[in-house]
Structure formats: structure tokens, C-alpha cells
matplotlib code that plots the C-alpha trace (Angstrom):
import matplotlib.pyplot as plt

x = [10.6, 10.9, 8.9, 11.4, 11.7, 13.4, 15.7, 17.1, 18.6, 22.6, 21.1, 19.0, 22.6, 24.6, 26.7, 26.8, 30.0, 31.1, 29.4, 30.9, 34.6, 33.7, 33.0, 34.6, 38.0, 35.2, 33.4, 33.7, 30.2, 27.6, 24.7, 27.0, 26.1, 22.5, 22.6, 24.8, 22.2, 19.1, 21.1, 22.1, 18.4, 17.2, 20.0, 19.9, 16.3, 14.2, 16.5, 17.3, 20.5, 22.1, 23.1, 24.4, 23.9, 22.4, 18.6, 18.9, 15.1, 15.5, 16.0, 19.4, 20.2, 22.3, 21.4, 23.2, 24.8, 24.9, 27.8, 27.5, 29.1, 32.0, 31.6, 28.3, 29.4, 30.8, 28.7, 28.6, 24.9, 23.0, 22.6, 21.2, 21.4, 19.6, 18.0, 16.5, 14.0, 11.8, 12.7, 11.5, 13.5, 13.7, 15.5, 16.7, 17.6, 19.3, 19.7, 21.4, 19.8, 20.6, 21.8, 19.0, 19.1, 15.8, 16.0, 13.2, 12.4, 10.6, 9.0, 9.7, 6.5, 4.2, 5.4, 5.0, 7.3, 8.3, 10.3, 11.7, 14.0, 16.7, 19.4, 22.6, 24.2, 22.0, 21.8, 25.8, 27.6, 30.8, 31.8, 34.1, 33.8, 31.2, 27.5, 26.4, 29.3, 28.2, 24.5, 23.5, 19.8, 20.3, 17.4, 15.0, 16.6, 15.4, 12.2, 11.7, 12.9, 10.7, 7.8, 8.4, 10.1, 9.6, 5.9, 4.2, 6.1, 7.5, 4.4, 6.7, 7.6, 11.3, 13.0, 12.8, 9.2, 7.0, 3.4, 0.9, -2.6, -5.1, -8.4, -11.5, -14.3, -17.2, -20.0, -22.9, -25.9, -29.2, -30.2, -32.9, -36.7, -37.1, -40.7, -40.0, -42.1, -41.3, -41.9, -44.9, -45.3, -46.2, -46.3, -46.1, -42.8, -41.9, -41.8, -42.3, -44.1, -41.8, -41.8, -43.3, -41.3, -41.3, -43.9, -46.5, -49.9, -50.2, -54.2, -55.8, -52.5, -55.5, -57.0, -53.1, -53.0, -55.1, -54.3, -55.2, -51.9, -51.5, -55.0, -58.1, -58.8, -60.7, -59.4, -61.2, -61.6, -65.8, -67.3, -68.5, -72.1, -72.4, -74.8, -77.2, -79.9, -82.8, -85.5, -85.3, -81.6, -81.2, -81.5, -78.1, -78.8, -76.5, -73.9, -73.6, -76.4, -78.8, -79.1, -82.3, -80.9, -79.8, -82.4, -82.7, -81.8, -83.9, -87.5, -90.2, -89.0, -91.8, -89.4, -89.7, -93.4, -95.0, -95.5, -99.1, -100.0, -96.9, -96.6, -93.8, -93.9, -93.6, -90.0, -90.2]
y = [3.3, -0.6, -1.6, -2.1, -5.7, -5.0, -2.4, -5.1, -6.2, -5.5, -4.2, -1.5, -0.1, -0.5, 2.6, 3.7, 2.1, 5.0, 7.8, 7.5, 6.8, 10.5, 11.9, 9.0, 11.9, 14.5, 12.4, 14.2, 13.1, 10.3, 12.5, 13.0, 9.4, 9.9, 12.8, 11.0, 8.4, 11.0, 12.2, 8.5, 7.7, 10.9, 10.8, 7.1, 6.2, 9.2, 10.8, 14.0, 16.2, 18.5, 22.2, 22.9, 24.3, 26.8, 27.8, 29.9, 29.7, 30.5, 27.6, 27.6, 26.7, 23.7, 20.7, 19.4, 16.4, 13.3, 14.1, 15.8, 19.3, 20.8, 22.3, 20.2, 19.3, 22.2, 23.7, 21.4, 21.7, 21.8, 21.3, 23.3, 21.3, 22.2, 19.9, 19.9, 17.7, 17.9, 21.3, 21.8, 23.0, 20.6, 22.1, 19.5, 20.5, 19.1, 20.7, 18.9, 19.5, 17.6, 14.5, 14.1, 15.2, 16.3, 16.5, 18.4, 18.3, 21.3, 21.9, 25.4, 25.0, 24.0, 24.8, 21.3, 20.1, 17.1, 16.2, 13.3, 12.8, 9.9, 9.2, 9.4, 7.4, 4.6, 4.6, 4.7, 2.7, 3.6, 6.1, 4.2, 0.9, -0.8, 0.0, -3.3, -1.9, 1.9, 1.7, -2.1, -0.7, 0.8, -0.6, 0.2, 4.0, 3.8, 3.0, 5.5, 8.2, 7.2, 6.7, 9.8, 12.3, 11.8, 10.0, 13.3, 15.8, 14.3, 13.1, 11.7, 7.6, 6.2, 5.7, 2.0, 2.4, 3.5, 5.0, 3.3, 3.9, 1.3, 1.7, 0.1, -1.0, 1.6, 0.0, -1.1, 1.5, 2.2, 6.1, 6.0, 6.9, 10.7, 9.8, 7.2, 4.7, 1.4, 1.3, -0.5, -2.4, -0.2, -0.3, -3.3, -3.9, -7.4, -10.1, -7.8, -4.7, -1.4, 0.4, 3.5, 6.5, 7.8, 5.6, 7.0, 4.3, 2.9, 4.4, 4.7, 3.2, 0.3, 3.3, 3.8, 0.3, -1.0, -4.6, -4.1, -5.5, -2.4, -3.3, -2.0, 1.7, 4.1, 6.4, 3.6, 0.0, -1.0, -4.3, -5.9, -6.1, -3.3, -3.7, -1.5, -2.7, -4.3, -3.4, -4.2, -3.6, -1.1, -1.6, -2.4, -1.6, -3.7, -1.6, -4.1, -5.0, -7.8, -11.0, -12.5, -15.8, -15.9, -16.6, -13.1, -10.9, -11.4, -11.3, -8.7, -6.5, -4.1, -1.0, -2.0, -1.5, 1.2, 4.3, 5.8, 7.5, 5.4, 5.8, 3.9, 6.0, 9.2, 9.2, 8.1]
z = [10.0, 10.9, 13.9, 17.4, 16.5, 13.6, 15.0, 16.8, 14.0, 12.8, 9.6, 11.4, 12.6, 9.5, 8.8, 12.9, 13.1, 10.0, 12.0, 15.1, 14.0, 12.4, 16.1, 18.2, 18.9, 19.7, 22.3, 25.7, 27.4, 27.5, 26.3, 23.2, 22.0, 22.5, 20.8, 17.5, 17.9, 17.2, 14.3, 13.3, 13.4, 10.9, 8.7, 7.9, 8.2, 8.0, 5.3, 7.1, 6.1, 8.7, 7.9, 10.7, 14.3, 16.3, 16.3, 13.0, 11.2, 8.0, 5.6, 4.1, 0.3, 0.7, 0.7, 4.0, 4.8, 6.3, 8.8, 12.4, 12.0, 13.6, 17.1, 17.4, 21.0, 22.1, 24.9, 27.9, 29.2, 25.4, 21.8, 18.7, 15.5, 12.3, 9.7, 6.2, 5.0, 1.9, 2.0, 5.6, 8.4, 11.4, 15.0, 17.4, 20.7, 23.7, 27.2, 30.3, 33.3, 36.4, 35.2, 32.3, 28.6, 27.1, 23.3, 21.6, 17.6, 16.2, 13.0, 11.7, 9.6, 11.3, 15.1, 16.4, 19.4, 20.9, 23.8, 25.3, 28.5, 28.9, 31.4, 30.0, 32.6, 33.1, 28.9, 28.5, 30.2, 28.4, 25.8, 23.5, 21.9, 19.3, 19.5, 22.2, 24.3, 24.4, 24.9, 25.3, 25.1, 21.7, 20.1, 22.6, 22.6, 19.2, 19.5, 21.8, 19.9, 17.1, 18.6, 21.5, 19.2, 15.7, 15.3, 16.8, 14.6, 11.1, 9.3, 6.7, 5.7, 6.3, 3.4, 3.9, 3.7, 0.5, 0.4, -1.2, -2.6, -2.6, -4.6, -2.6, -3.8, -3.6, -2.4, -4.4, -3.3, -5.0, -5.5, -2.8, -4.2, -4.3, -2.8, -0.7, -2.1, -4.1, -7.6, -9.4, -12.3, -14.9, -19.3, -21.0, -22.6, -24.1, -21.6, -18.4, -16.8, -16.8, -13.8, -13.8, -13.1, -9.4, -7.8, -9.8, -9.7, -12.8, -13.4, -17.1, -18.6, -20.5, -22.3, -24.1, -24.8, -27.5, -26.9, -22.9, -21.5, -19.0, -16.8, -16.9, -18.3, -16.8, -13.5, -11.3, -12.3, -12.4, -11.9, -14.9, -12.8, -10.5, -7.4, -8.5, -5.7, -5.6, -8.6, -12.2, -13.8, -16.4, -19.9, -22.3, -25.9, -27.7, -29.9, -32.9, -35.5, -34.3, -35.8, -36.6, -36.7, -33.4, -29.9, -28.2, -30.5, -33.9, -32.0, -31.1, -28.2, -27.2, -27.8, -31.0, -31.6, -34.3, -32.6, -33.0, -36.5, -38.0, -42.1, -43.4, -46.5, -44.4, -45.4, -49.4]

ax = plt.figure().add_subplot(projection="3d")
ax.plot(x, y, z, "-o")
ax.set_aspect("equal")
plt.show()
């Protein structure tokens, strides 16, 4: 449905002048117009087809038409006009009560009303002539039908108007850490630490790494000269053989002396 600026425009009411040489002859009252107008309005821009009139509820087979039916003004103080649309049944209704018309759209389906009240003779000035002449307020007429008694019951597009789908972006989130914790640098891989799954600390990863590239081994990391206190430190056998050619480690050390009784050939 255009917006009311647009309706303003001749093109908005192109193909009124057709309708109402159709129903000029059966013209007896202002509210007729109004009422044309409301079926100008669903036929031309909300693709709407009328079956017919009266209150009837059960949706008929044929596929309707454009035109206003015969006897569609025939009672003086209402109307009862039936509609089709994407095979839903529409009502509109008109009652004349003290000088005002309130039209009401229903939706067989799904039960919702509107209503709306307009004053056909402050709207209509005159009942014959072109469409400025008639109801100089037409556009704004419009506007409030489409915003008063269409908008809350057809959820539907105009036919002017197409749907369309647009694809946002989805935004860029992290899965959050099932622990809460930030990861830490973990196995070597070339060029960089991986991280290590879940937030684990990386503990003893040196003792799976012959080249020592993950840190040190071990659950907990020593010093390479614990604080032992004060007194003499204990002794460190060297694991590799000793060489007599080098200070320190070729010489007498007294754990080295001949026990008592000592045969060297107790072993020949």
C-alpha cells in the first residue's frame, strides 16, 4: 500500500473513474461513495475480489470479481459485502446510525475486527461528478482506511508492494570456554605454542618432549639449587665416567679409599 503522500497522486486513483460510471445510476446516498471507495481501495490495491453480499461465512468457489454487485446498496441504514482474498473470506460492513457510517472489516479466519466512523456529509459534498468534486478529501479518506481498517486486520502486502528477504550478517561470536578460563600456551608445534584443550595447565608436558621445548618436566618446577639451609650441602655423584685429565674429577676423593681387609684379587 503507498504511503498518504503517494495517494495523492492521480495514479493512486486510476480506474475509479471505471468503477463509479459502473454504480454512478445506482447512487442514492453519500455513504454510498464511501462505501465504493473501501471497495475501490481492496479491489485495486489490496487485490481483493467480491462475491457478493450479505454476512454468509462459508467461503464460496468463485473467484469474485472486481465489480460491486447488484443490490449492494439496497437497504438504507447498512451494508453486508463479502470478499475473497488468498483464499480467505473478508466481511465488510456498514451501518448508518445518526448521521455517521461505521464500516467494520472482519476476518472469518482469524476473527479480527476493525472499525472506523466517517461523516458522510462533511466527506461528500456532492454525489455526482469526478473524484476532487465528490470527496475533495479523498486521499486522506484513504489513508484512514488503510491505516484504521485494513493495517489491524489484513496482514497481507498491496499488490504494488513485494516482500522481500534479506540475509544479515550473523555476527562473529566465539563459543565461550566451557570452564571459564582463558586458554594457555601449551605443546610445541612449529613456530608457536598450541593451546591446550580446555584451560588445562600445561604441567609435565617437558617429560613428552625430548627436545624440552614444552618447559620444565616434573608436576612442580625445582630450583636448580634448592635452599637446603644452613650446614654442609648434600653430596652429587656425578652420573658419567670421570676423567682423570680433568681438575676435580681425576683425584683422590676420600670415598674412594680401600676399605679395611681389601684384596684386589678377591674377585680373580
Amino acid at each position: 500500500m503507498e504511503s498518504g503522500s503517494s495517494a495523492k497522486t492521480g495514479d493512486f486513483f486510476y480506474g475509479w473513474d471505471l468503477l463509479y460510471k459502473t454504480v454512478k445510476a445506482d447512487v442514492s446516498k453519500k455513504s454510498d461513495l464511501l462505501i465504493a471507495l473501501v471497495h475501490f481501495l481492496l479491489t485495486k490495491h489490496y487485490n481483493f475480489r467480491c462475491v457478493g453480499i450479505g454476512d454468509d461465512k462459508t467461503l464460496p468457489e468463485e473467484e469474485g470479481s472486481e465489480l460491486l454487485p447488484d443490490s449492494w446498496n439496497d437497504d438504507d441504514t447498512k451494508y453486508s459485502l463479502r470478499y475473497v482474498h488468498d483464499k480467505m473470506l473478508y466481511l465488510l460492513l456498514g451501518h448508518i446510525t445518526e448521521g455517521s457510517l461505521l464500516i467494520n472489516l472482519l476476518d472469518i479466519n482469524t476473527k479480527k475486527v476493525s472499525n472506523i466512523c466517517v461523516e458522510p456529509e462533511t466527506l461528500v459534498p456532492e454525489v455526482k461528478g469526478g473524484i476532487t468534486t465528490i470527496m475533495p478529501s479523498a486521499s486522506e479518506i484513504v489513508e484512514r482506511y488503510r491505516r484504521e481498517l485494513l493495517d489491524p486486520v489484513f496482514t497481507g502486502n498491496s499488490r504494488e508492494v513485494t516482500t522481500q528477504t534479506t540475509n544479515s550478517p550473523r555476527p562473529n561470536v566465539s563459543t565461550p570456554d566451557p570452564f571459564g578460563e582463558p586458554r594457555r600456551g601449551g605443546s610445541f608445534t612449529p613456530g608457536q605454542f598450541e593451546p591446550r584443550p580446555f584451560g588445562f595447565p600445561d604441567v609435565g608436558r617437558g617429560d613428552l618432549d625430548p627436545l624440552g621445548r614444552g618447559g620444565h618436566g616434573n608436576l612442580f618446577s625445582f630450583p636448580s639449587r634448592p635452599n637446603m639451609g644452613p650446614g654442609p650441602l648434600p653430596r652429587f655423584d656425578p652420573f658419567n665416567p670421570l676423567n682423570p685429565n680433568r681438575p676435580g674429577q681425576g683425584g683422590i676423593n676420600p670415598d674412594h679409599m680401600r676399605p679395611p681387609d681389601w684384596n684386589p684379587d678377591y674377585y680373580m
